[in-house]
KEMARTOR-445673 format. One record per residue: residue number from 1; x, y, z of N, C-alpha, C, O in turn; residue in three letters. Coordinates in pm, 1 decimal. Each point is the difference from the previous one (the first is absolute). Example, Ala and Ser with C-alpha at 12.3 -4.5 7.8 and 13.67 -1.06 7.14 Angstrom:
// KEMARTOR-445673
   num        n.u        n.v        n.w       ca.u       ca.v       ca.w        c.u        c.v        c.w        o.u        o.v        o.w   residuo
     1     1319.0     -569.0      780.0      -89.0      119.0        0.0       90.0      120.0        0.0      103.6       -1.9       66.5       ALA
     2     -138.6      106.9     -138.5       82.0      119.0        6.0      -77.0      109.0       73.0       50.9      110.8       16.9       SER
END
This chain:
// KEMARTOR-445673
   num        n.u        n.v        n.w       ca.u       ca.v       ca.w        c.u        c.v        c.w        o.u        o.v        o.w   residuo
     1      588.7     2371.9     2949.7     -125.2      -69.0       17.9      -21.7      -94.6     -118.8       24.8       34.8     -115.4       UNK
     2      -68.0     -145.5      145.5       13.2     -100.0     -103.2     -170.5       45.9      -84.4     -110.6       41.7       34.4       UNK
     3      175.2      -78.3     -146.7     -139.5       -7.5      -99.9     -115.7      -76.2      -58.5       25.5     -113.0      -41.6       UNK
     4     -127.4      149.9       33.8     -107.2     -146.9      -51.7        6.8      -20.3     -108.6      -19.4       87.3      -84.6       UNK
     5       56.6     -240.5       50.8       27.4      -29.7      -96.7     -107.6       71.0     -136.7     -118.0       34.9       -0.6       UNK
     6      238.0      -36.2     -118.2     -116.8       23.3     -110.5      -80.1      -72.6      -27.5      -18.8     -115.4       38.6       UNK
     7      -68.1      214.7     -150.2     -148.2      -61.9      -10.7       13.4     -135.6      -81.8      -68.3     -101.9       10.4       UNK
     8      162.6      125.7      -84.7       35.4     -127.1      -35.8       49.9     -118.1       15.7        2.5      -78.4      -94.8       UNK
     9       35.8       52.1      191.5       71.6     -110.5       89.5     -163.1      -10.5       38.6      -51.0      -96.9      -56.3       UNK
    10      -31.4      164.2      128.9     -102.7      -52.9       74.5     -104.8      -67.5     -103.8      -46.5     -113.7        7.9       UNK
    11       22.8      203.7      -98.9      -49.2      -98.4     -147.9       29.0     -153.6      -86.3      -72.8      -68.0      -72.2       UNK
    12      269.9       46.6      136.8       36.6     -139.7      -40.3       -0.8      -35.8      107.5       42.2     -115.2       10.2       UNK
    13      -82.1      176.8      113.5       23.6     -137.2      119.9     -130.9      -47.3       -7.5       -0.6     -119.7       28.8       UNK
    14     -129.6      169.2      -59.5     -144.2      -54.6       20.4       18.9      -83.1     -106.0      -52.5     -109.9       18.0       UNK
    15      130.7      127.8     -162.9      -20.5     -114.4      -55.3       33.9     -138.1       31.9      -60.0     -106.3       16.1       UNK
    16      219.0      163.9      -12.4       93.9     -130.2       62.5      -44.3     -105.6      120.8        0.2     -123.1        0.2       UNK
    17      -50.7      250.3      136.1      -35.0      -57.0      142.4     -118.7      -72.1      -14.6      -14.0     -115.1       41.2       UNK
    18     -120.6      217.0     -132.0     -117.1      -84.5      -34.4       47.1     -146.4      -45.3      -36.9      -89.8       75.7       UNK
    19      101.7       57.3     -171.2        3.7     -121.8      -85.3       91.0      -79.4      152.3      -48.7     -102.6       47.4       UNK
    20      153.7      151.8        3.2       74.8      -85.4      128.5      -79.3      -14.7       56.4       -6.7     -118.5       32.6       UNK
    21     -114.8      209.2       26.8      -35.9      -49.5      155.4     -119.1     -110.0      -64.7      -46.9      -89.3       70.6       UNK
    22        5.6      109.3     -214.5     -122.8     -150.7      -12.3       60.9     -103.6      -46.8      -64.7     -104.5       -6.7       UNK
    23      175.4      105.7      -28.6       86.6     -125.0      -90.2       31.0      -49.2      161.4      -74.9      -87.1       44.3       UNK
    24      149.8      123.9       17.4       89.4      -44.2      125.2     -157.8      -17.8      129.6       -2.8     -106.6       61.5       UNK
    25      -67.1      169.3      -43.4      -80.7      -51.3      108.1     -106.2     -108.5      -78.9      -37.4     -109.4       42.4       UNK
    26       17.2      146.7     -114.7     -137.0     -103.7      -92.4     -138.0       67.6       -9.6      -96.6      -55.2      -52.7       UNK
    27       93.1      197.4      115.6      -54.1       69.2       44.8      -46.0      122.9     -135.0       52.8      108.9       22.6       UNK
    28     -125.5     -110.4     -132.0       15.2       63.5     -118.8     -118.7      154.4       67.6        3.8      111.1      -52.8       UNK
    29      -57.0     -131.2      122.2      -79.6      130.9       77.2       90.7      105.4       78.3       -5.0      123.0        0.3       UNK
    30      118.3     -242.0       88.5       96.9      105.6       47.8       81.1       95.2     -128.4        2.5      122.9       -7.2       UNK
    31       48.7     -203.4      -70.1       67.2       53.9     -148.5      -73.8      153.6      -41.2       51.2      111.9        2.4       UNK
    32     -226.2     -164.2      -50.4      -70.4      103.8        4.5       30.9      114.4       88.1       32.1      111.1      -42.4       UNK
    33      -44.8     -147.7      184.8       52.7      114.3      101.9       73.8      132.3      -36.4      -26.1      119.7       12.2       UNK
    34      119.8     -186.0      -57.6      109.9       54.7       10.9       56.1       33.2     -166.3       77.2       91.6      -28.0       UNK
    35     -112.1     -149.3      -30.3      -16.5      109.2     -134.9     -119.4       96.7       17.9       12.4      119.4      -27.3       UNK
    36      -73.7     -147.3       51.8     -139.0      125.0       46.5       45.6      105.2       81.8      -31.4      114.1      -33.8       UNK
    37      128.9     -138.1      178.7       70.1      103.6       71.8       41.2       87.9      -73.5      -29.5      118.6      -15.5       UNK
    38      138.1     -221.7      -52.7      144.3       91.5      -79.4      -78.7       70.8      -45.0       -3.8      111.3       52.4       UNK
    39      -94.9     -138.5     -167.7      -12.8      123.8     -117.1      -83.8       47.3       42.5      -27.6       88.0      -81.5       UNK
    40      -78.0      -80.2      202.9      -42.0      113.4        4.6      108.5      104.9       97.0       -7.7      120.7       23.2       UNK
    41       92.5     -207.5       12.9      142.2      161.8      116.4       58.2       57.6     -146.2       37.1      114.9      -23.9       UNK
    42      -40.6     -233.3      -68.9      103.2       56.0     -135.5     -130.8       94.1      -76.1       50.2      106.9      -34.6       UNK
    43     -138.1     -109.4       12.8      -78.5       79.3      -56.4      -36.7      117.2       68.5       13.6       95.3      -76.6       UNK
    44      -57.2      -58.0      195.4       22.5      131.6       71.7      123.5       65.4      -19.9       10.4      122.4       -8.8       UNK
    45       79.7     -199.3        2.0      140.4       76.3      -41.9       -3.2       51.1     -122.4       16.7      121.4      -12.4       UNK
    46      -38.8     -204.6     -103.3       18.4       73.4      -78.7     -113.1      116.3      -47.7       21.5       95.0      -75.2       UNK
    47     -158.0     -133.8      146.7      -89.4      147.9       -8.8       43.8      112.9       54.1      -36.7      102.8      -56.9       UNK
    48      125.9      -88.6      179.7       68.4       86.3       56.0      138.1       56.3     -109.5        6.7      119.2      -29.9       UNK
    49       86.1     -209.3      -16.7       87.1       86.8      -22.7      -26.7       -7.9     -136.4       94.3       36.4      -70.3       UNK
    50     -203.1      -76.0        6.6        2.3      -26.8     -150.0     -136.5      102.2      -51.8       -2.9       81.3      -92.4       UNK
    51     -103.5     -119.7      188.5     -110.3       24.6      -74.0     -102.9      -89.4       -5.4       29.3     -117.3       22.6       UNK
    52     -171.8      151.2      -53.2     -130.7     -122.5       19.9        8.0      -69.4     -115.3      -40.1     -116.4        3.4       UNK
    53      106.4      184.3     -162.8      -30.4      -72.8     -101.5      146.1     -127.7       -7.5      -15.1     -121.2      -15.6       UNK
    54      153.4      196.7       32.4       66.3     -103.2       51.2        6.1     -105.9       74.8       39.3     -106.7      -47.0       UNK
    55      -80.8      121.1      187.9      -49.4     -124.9       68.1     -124.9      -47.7      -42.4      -57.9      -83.9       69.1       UNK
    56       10.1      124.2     -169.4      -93.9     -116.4      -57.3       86.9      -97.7      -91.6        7.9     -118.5       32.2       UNK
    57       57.3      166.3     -145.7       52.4      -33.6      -52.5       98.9     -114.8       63.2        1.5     -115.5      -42.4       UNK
    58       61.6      152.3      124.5      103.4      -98.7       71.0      -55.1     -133.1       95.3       52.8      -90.2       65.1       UNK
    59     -176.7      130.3      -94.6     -102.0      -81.5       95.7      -24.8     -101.5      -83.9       54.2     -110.3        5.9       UNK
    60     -145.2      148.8      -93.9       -3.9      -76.4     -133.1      104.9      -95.2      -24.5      -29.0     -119.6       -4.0       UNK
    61      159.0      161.8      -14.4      107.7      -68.0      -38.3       25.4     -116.1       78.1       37.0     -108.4      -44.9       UNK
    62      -69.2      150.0      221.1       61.0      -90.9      133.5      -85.3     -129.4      -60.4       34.9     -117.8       -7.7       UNK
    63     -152.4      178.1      -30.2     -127.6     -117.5       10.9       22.2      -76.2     -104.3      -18.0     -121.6        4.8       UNK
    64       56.1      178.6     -102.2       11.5      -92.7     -174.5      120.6      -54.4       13.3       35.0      -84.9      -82.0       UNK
    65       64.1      129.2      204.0      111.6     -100.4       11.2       -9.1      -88.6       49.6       78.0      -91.5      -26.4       UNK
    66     -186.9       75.2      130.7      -26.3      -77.0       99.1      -85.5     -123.9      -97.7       12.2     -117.1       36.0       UNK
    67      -88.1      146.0     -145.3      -64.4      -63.2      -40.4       98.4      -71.7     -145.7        5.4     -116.6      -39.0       UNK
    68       41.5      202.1        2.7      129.8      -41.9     -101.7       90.8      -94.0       29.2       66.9      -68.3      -77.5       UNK
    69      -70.1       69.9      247.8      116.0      -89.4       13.4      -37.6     -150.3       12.6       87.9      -86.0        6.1       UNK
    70     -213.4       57.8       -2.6      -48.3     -144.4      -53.5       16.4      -54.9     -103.9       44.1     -114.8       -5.5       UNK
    71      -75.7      183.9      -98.1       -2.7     -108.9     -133.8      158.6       14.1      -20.7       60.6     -102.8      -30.4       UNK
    72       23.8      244.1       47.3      131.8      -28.5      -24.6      129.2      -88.8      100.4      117.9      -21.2      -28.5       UNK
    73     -219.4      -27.5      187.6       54.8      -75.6        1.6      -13.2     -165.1      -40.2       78.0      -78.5       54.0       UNK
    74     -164.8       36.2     -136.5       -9.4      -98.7     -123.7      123.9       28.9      -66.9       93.8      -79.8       -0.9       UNK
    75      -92.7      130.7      -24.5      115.2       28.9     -125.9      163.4       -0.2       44.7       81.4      -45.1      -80.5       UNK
    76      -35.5       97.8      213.6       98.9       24.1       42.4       50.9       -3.1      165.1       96.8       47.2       59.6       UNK
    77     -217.7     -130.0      -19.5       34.4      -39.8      151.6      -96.3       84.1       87.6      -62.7       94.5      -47.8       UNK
    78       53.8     -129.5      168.9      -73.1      116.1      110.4       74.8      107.0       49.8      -45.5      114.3        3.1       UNK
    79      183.1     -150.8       44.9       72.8       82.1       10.1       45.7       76.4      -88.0      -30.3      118.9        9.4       UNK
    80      105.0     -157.0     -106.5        7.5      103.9     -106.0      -98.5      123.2      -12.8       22.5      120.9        5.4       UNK
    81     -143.5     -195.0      -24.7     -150.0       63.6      -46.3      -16.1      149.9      114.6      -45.2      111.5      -26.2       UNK
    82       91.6     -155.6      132.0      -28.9       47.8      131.1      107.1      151.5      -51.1      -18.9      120.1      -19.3       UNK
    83      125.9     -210.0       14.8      112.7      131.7       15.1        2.9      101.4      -88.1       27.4      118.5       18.7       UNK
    84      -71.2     -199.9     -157.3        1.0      107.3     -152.4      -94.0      112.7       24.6       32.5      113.0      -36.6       UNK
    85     -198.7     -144.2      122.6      -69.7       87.6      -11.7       19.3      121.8       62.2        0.9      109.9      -55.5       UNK
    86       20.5     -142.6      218.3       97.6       56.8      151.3       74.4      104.6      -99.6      -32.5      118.7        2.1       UNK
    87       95.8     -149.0      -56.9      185.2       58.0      -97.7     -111.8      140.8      -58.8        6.1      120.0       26.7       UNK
    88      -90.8     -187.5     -103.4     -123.6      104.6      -92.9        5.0       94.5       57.0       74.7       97.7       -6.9       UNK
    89     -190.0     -133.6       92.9      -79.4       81.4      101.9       80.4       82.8       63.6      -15.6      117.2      -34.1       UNK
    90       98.1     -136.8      116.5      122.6       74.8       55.0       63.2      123.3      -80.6       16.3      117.7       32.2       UNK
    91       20.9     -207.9     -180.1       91.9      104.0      -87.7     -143.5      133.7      -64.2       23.4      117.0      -30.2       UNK
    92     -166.9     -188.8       26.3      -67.3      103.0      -13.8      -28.7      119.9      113.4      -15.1      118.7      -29.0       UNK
    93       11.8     -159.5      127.9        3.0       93.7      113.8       98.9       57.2       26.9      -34.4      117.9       -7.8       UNK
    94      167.5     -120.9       43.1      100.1       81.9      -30.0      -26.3       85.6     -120.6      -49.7      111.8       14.0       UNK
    95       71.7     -145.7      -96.4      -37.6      115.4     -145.8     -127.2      102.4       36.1       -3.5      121.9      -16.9       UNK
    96      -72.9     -186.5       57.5     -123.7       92.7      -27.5      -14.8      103.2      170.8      -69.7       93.9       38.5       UNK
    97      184.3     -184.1       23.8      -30.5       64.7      182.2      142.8       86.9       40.2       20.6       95.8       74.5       UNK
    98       67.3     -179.8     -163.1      165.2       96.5       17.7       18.5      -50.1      194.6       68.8       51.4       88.1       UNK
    99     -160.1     -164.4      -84.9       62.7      -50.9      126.0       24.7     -148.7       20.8       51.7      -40.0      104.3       UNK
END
């Protein structure tokens, strides 16, 4: 039986897909969408296999990446900006979810 992806893949796809679906449609509410989806499917996850104070924590992080990845993409592109945070967020949820 195939498996649902980890919590972490679903944490860098709301970043990644958020920033694709408003860069590529023109559409920055759809973007919203769908970073809003991801982390709240990625944040029930990690209250489930982590805990309420963990998925706060990782919540926190989705959001300060989400917001981090503006001024650092000034500095180093959108994409870049996009991928470095995604990379974060991800490598923090694995660690803290062991999924």
């Amino acid at each position: 039986m195939a498996r649902f992806p980890a919590t972490a893949a679903v944490a860098a796809t709301g970043l990644i897909g958020g920033y694709a679906t408003a860069r590529f449609s023109g559409r920055r509410e759809w973007g919203g969408a769908v970073l809003a989806a991801a982390g709240a499917t990625a944040a029930v996850r990690w209250g489930r296999r982590s805990g309420a104070p963990a998925a706060a924590g990782l919540t926190a992080l989705y959001l300060a990446a989400f917001g981090g990845s503006h001024p650092l993409a000034k500095k180093i592109g959108a994409w870049p900006a996009v991928l470095t945070v995604a990379g974060v967020v991800a490598a923090a949820s694995a660690l803290t979810t062991g999924d």
